[in-house]
N, C-alpha and C positions, 0 to 999 in steps of 0.2 A: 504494500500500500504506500502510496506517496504522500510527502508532508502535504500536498493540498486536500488525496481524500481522506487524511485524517483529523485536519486542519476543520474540515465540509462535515466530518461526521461530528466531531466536537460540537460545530455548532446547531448542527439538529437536535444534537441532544437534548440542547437547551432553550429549543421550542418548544411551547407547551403543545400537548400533546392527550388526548381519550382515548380509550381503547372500549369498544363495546361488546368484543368478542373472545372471551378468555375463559379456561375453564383451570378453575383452583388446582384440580387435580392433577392434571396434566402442566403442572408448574413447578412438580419435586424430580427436582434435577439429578443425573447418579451420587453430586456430591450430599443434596439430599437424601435422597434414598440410603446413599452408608451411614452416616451420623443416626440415622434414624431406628437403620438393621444392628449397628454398635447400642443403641440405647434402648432397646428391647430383645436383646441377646440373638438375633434371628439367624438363623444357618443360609447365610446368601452368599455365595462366592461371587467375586467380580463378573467372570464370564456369566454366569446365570442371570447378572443383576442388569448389564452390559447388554445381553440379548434383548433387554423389554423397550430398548432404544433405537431396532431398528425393525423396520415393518415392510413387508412387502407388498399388501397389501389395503384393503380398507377393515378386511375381517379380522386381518389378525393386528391392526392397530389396535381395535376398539378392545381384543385380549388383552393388550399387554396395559391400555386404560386401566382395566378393570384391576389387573394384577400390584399395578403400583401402590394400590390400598392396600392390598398385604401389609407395609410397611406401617401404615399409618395404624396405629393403635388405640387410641385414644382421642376425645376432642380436644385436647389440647395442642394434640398434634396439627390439627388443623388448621389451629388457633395460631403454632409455631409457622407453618407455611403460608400464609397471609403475610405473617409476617415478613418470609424470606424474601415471596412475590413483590411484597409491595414495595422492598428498598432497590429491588433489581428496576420496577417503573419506575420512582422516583429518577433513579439511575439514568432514564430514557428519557425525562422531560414528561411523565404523566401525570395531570393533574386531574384527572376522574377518571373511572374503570366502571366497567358493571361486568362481574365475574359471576358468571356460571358455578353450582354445585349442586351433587347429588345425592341426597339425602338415599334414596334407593338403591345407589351403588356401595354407599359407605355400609349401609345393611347389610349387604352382600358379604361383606367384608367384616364383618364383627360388630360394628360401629352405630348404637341406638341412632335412631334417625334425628330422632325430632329433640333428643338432648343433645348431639352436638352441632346441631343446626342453631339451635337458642343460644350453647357456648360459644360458637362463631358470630352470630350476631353480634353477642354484647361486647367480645371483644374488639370486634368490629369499630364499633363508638368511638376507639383512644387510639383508633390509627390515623397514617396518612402515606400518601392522597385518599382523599375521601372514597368510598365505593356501593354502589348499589349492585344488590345478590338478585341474581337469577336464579330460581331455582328449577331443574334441567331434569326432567322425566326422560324414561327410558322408553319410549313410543311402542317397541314390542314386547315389553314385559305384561305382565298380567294387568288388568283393567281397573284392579284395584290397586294396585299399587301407584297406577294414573290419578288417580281420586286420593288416595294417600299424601303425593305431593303437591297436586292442587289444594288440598285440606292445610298443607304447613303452607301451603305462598297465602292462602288469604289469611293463617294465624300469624304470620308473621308479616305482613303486608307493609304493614306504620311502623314495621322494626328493622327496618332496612332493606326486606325482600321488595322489589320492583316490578317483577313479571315471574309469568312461568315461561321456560321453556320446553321444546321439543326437539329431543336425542336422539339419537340411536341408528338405528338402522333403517332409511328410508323405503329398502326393498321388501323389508320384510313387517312395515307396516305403514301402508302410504296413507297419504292425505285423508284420502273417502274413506278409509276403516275409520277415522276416528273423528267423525262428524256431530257423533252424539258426545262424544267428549269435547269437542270445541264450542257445544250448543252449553253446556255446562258450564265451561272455563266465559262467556260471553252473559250470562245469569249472574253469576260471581263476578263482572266487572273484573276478570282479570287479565289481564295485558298476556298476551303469549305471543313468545317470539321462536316460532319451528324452526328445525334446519329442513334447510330443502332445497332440490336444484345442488347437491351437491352430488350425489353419485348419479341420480336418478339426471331424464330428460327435462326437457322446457314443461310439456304435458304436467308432468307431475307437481311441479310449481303450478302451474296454472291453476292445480286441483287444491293446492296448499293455499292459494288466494283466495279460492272461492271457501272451502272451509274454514279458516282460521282467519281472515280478512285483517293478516297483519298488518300493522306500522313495520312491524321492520322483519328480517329472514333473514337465517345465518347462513350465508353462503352466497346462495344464489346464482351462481354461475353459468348454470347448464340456460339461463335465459338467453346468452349471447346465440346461440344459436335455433332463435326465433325474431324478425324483427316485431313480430306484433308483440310477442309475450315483452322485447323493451320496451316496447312502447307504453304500453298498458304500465307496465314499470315504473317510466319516467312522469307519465301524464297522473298517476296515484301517489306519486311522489314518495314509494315502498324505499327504504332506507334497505341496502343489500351490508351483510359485514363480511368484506371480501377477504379470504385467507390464503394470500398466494402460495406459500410455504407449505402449511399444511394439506392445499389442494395439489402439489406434487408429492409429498410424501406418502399420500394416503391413495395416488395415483387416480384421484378425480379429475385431472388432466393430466393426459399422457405426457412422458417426455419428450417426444419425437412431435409436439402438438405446443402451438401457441397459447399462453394465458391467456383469456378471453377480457382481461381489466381494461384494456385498451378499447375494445370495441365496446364494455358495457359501457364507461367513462365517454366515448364519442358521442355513443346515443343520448345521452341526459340523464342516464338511472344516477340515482342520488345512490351514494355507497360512499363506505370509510373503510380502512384497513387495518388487520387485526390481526393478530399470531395464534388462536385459537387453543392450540397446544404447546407454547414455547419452548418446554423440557424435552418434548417427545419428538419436536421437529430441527428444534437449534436453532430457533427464529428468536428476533428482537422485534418491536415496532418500527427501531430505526431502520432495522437491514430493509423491513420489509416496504419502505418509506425508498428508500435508496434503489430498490428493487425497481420499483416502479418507476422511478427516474430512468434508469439506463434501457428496461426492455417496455414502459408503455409510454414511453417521450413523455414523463410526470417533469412541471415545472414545480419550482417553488411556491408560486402562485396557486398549482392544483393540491399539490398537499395542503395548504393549506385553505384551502374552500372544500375539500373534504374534512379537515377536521372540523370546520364548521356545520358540514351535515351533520356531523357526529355527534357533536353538540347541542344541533336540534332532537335530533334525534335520540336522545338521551332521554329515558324515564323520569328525570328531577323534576321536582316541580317548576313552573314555567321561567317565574324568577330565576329559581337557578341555573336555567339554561342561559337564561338573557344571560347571566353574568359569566357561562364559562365562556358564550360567543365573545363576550368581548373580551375576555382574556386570551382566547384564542387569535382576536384580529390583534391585540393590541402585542402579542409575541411574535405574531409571524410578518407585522406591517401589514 
């Protein structure tokens, strides 16, 4: 790297900066991960531990997700990892987050749901940057377990949770299965924000619009390759959280195949950029910021009118959106 791009990286750093597409879990790094297998005696060798960091797939991403709770024991543990994420943001220039968690997954894994969801909250309160919690259903798990974490996003709603979202595996439980869950989640005034358009075609989006009638969609991508589905896109003014990194990793776009950021960006779809899984991928906000400069012709200029969708686009109350826009125009000029 040359003293000017790292002269160019330093100063991004210290542009202010939101991220609305992040999941906590997916944010305990191998150095995490050892401290953690050293401080609950765990039998993990390096290779074994080493393997859950690289994926070949989309199926066996969402295993080795799953597996990284192994480590995690306790809410407090949680509570530790919050912590470690949120000095690695700060680190990045981020001054609000809204972080995905899985109360359904952490069960899976030993971990009461709804007590260390309550312990993450409150310690939530004495951190920074500030963050509003996702909390992120597993779309193909059992139907109650959907009603489960819908049930903690509205007990937790005014305690820092923002939305629900929707996980997992698009193929194997698409939009129109879960119509009568979104009729619920819309009774409950609750904000839901699905993944979609990430492995799946434009179609299957299109069915994620009509059921869930989000503000915003983690992902989004597979829209590039409709121009009505952007349009409809750009004209609903649907906020995409675009993850270029994790969409190669999890090989949602092919290698041999161009990022589609560029042509959603040309049509008008309002979208911001997000690391999704940063530990799992070896992504930053900044690389991924940098990213988009060299292969979707991002100026200075577009980075920053994206972070101001993001901004809007932020679950805060309205006030505190007005105020991160302007802390976002008044960092980036």
């Amino acid at each position: 790297m040359t003293r000017a791009e790292i002269a160019a990286n330093l100063g991004l750093n210290h542009r202010p900066k939101i991220e609305l597409h992040l999941h906590l879990e997916g944010c305990l790094t191998p150095s995490d991960a050892r401290y953690l297998s050293r401080k609950h005696d765990l039998a993990w060798d390096d290779d074994r531990l080493l393997s859950l960091y690289h994926h070949e797939n989309f199926g066996e991403f969402l295993v080795h997700f799953g597996a990284l709770l192994n480590f995690v024991k306790a809410p407090e543990d949680l509570c530790w990892l919050l912590d470690r994420t949120l000095t690695r943001l700060r680190r990045q220039g981020v001054i609000y987050a809204e972080i995905r968690v899985s109360p359904s997954v952490w069960e899976r894994h030993g971990l009461p749901a709804e007590i260390s969801l309550r312990t993450l909250l409150n310690h939530a309160t004495r951190v920074s940057p500030p963050v509003g919690f996702i909390v992120d259903a597993v779309r193909q798990w059992a139907p109650a377990l959907l009603l489960r974490d819908l049930d903690l996003a509205c007990r937790f709603r005014n305690r820092g949770v923002v939305a629900l979202g929707i996980g997992g595996d698009e193929a194997a439980a698409p939009a129109g299965s879960l119509r009568a869950f979104a009729d619920e989640c819309r009774a409950r005034k609750m904000p839901v924000i699905p993944h979609s358009g990430e492995m799946m075609a434009a179609d299957e989006l299109v069915s994620a619009l009509d059921v869930f009638q989000p503000g915003r969609i983690g992902h989004g991508i597979s829209a590039a390759g409709s121009c009505e589905v952007m349009d409809t896109l750009a004209r609903r003014g649907v906020h995409l959280e675009v993850c270029p990194t994790s969409n190669r990793r999890t090989g949602a776009v092919a290698h041999a195949k161009r990022h589609p950021l560029r042509k959603l960006w040309r049509a008008g779809v309002n979208l911001s950029l997000s690391t999704d899984d940063p530990a799992l991928f070896g992504a930053t906000l900044c690389q991924e910021l940098r990213w988009a400069q060299r292969s979707a012709g991002w100026t200075e200029s577009d980075m920053a009118r994206s972070q101001l969708m993001a901004a809007h686009a932020s679950l805060l109350p309205r006030s505190a959106r007005q105020d991160l826009a302007r802390r976002i125009q008044a960092g980036w000029g």
